[in-house]
C-alpha positions, 0 to 999 in steps of 0.5 A, spaced: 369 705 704 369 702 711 370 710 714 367 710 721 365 717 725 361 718 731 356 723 731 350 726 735 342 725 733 340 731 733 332 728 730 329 724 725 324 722 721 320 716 717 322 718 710 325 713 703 331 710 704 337 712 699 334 707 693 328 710 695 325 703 695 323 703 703 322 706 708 326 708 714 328 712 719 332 717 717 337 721 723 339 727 722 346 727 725 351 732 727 359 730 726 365 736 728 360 742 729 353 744 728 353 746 721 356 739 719 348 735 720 347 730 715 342 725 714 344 718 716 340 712 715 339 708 721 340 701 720 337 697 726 337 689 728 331 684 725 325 685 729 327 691 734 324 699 732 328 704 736 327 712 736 333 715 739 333 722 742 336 728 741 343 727 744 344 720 743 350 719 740 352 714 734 356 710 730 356 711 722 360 707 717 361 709 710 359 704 705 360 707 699 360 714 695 354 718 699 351 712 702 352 712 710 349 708 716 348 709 723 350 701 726 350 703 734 346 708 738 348 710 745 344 714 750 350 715 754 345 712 760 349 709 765 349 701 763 346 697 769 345 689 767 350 685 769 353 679 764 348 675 761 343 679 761 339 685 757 334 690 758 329 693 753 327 701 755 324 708 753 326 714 756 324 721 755 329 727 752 332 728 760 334 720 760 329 717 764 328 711 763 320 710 762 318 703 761 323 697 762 324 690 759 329 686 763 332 680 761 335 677 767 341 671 766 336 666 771 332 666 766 327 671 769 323 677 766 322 684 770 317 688 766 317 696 769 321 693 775 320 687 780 316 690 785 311 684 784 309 678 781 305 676 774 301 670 776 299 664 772 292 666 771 289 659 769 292 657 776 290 662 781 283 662 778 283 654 780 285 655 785 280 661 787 274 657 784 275 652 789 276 656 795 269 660 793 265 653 793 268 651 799 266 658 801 259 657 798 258 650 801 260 652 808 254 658 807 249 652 805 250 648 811 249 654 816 244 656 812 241 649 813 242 648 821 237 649 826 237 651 833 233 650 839 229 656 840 227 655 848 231 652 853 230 645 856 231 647 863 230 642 868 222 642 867 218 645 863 216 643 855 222 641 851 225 647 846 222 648 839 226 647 833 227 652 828 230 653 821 236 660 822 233 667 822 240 670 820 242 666 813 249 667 810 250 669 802 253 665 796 259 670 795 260 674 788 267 674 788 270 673 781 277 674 779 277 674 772 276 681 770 284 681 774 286 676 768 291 680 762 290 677 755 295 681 752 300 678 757 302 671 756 307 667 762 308 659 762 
């Protein structure tokens, strides 16, 4: 009992578990050459769900009599965070990384790569409102004023005052389709 191996994934499956109590994910596991494939369980951290791809290797632990766990999984990707920090990923069968999740040790969060930032919607969306009724205000008021038609040149009649020919519109503008539900920040 406590006897340790390190395999390599060579598939898996949802099936029951050893108690047939539960499902779980069942990994078919190859040890010393290919015709030694088991089939392991593979326990996982509380609120985590992971696949592992073919190739990846793993750590087994014998907990008794024909019961054997996978504890730890590696994808034997080259690890890249540096102290303090975790990353999250999927990657396909070639070992690219697809989506990513990481957690940086100054308390920030990178999703899929820190190419841009998330914005705090309600804040921009303030901020946008406000900029469009000053917008829309400034609209009103040239829509509003009044220009002299003729020119008062020395002698002749005064000019006519008229209302503008050319009138500006309200804008349409509105940001709330740009606004993600599913993506919370403080």
């Amino acid at each position: 009992m406590g006897i340790v191996a390190i395999g390599t994934v060579r598939g898996s499956e949802i099936a029951e578990n050893k108690d047939a109590d539960e499902k779980s994910r069942l990994l078919q596991v190859e040890f010393t050459n290919a015709d030694d494939l088991q089939t392991i369980e593979q326990l996982g951290a509380t609120g985590e769900d992971s696949n592992p791809q073919p190739g990846a290797r793993v750590i087994v632990i014998d907990l008794g009599p024909s019961y054997r766990v996978a504890v730890a999984l590696s994808d034997e990707l080259e690890p890249e965070v540096k102290a303090g920090e975790k990353e999250i990923y999927s990657y396909d069968g070639a070992g690219a990384k697809l989506a990513t999740i990481k957690l940086l040790s100054d308390s920030s969060i990178e999703l899929n790569g820190d190419a841009d930032n998330a914005v705090a919607f309600a804040g921009l969306k303030t901020a946008f409102d406000q900029l469009k009724s000053d917008f829309d205000s400034l609209v009103s008021a040239y829509n509003a004023h009044v220009h002299a038609t003729t020119a008062t040149v020395s002698t002749g009649s005064p000019g006519v005052l008229s209302a503008t020919v050319s009138t500006g519109s309200p804008t349409t503008a509105d940001i709330d389709p740009a606004k993600i539900d599913s993506i919370k920040v403080p």
